[in-house]
C-alpha positions in Angstrom: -39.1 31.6 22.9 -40.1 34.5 25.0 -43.7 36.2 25.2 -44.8 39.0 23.5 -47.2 40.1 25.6 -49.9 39.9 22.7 -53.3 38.7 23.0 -55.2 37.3 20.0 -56.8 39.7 17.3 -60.7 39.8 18.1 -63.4 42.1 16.1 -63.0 44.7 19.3 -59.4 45.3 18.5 -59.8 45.4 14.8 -62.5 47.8 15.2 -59.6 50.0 17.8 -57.5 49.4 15.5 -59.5 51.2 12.3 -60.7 53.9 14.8 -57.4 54.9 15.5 -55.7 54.3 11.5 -58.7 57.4 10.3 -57.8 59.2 13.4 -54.1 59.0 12.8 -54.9 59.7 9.4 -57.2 63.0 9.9 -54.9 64.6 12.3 -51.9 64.2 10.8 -53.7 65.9 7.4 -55.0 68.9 10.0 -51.4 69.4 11.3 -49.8 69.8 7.7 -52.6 72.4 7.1 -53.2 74.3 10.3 -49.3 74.7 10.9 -49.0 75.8 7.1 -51.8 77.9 7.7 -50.2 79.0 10.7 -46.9 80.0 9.3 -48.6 82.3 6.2 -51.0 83.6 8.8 -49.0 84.5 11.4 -51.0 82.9 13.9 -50.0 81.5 17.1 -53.1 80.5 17.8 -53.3 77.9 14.7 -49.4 76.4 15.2 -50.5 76.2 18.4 -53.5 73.9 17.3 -51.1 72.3 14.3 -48.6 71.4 17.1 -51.3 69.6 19.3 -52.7 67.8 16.0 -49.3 66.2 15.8 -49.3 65.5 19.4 -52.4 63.7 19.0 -51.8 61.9 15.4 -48.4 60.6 17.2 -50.7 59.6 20.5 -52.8 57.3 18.0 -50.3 55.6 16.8 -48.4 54.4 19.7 -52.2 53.7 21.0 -52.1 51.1 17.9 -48.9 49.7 19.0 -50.2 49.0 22.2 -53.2 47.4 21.4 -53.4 43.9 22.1 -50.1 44.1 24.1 -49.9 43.5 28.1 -51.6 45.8 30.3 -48.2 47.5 31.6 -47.4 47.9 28.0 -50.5 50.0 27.5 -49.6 52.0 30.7 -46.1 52.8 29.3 -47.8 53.8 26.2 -50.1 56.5 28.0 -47.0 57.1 29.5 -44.8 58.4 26.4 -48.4 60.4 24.9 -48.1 62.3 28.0 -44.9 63.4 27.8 -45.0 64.2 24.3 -48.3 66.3 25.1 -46.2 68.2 27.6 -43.4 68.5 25.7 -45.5 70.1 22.7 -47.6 71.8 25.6 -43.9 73.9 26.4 -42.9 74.5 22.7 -46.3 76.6 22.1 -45.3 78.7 25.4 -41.7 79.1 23.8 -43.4 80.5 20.5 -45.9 82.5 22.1 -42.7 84.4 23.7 -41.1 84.9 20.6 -44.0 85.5 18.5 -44.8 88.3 21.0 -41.4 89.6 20.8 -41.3 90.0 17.1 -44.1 88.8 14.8 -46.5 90.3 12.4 -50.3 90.4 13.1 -52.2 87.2 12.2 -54.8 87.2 9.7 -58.1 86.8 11.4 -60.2 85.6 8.9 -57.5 82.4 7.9 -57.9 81.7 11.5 -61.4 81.1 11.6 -61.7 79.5 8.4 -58.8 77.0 9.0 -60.5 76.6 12.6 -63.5 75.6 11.7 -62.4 73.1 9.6 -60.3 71.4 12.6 -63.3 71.5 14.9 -65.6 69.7 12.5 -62.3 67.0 11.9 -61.8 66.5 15.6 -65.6 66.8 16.6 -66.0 63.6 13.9 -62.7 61.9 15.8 -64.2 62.5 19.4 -67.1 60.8 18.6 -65.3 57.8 17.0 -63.6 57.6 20.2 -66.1 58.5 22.1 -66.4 54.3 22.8 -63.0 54.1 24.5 -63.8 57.2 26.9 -64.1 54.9 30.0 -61.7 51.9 28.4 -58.2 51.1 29.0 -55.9 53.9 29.8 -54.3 54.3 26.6 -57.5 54.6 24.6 -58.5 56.8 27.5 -55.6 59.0 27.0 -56.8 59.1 23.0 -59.9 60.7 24.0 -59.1 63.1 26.2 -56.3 64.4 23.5 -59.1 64.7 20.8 -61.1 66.4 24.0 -58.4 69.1 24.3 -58.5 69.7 20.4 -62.1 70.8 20.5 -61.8 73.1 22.9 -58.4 74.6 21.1 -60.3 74.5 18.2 -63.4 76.8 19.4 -60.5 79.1 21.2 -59.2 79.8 18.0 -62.6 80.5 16.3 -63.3 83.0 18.8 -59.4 84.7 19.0 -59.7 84.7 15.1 -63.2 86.8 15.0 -62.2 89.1 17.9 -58.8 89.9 15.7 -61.2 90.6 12.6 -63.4 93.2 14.8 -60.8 94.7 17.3 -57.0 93.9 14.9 -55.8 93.4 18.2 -53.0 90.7 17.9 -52.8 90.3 21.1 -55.9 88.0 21.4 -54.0 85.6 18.7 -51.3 85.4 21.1 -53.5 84.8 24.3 -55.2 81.9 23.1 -51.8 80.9 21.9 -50.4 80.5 25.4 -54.0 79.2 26.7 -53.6 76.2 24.5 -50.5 75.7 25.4 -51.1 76.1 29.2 -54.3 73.6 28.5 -52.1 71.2 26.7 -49.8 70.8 29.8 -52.3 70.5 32.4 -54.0 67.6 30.0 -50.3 65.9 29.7 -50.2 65.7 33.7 -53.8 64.3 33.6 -52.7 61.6 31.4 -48.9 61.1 33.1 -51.4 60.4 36.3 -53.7 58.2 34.4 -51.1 56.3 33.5 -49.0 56.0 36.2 -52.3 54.6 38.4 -52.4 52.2 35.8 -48.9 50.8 36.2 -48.9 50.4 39.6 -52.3 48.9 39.8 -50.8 46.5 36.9 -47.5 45.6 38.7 -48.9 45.5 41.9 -51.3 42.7 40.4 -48.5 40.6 38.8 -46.4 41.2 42.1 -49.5 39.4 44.0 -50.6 36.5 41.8 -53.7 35.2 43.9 -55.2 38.6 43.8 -58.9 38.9 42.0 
């Protein structure tokens, strides 16, 4: 019978293994309501952030699959979170386009209100993961999603109160493509994470005696 690659369950991977079920759990609730939110507030700025919490709720769970598996496993795991990170990363630019092309100003004060309530969600997940920051790459690639969030969150916040004072819609639709532009260069930062990982990994099972 061949290998699976799995190790045994210990109390570390249970513990990963919670972390990342309320994670999972949290975001994907956040991307149902800031992408709702979103659509009836005509804010870019909050699909944007919906977008990236589905980006990140899909990250935990292939971080689950991978726990336990073999090292090149977890690479190729990092591996897919990237992409999909860029991926979302280039459909927030795409709606940011068409948004500014036709689209009806967002309402400001939804904004920060739904906003706020994200950055308190992810603030609670970062810390969670705070653990893994320095772990194996696709626990690593986990925390510097939920690290991306915060700082989409607090742009939000701020494009949100500056549309409240000034009605300028533009702002929405700046920190729109910031996001987005963000979420891509974090998707390349994982894609190189993980592709270090892989090569260290193969290069190790290509030279047995090594340390």
């Amino acid at each position: 019978m061949a290998e699976c690659g799995c190790t045994p369950v210990t109390p570390e991977t249970a513990e990963q293994r919670r972390t990342l079920k309320l994670a999972l759990a949290l975001n994907a609730v956040m991307f149902v309501v800031e992408t709702t939110s979103g659509i009836i507030g005509h804010s870019t700025g909050l699909i944007a952030d919906g977008l990236d919490m589905l980006a990140d709720a899909a990250a935990y769970a292939v971080a689950l699959l991978a726990i336990g598996r073999s090292g090149v496993f977890k690479s190729n795991a990092a591996m897919a979170s990237g992409i999909l990170l860029l991926v979302l990363g280039c459909a927030v630019l795409l709606d940011v386009v068409r948004r500014a092309i036709s689209g009806e100003p967002p309402e400001g004060l939804l904004m920060v209100v739904v906003a706020s309530v994200a950055l308190v969600v992810n603030a609670t997940v970062l810390k969670l993961l705070g653990r893994y920051r320095d772990g194996e790459v696709h626990l690593r690639a986990t925390w510097i999603f939920t690290r991306a969030d915060l700082i989409a969150n607090v742009a939000v916040i701020a494009s949100g109160i500056a549309v409240l004072v000034t009605e300028i819609r533009a702002l929405d639709l700046i920190v729109g493509a910031g996001i987005g532009l963000y979420v891509i260069r974090e998707a390349f930062e994982i894609l190189a994470d993980a592709r270090a990982s892989r090569a260290a990994e193969q290069g190790a099972a290509a030279d047995p005696e090594s340390p």
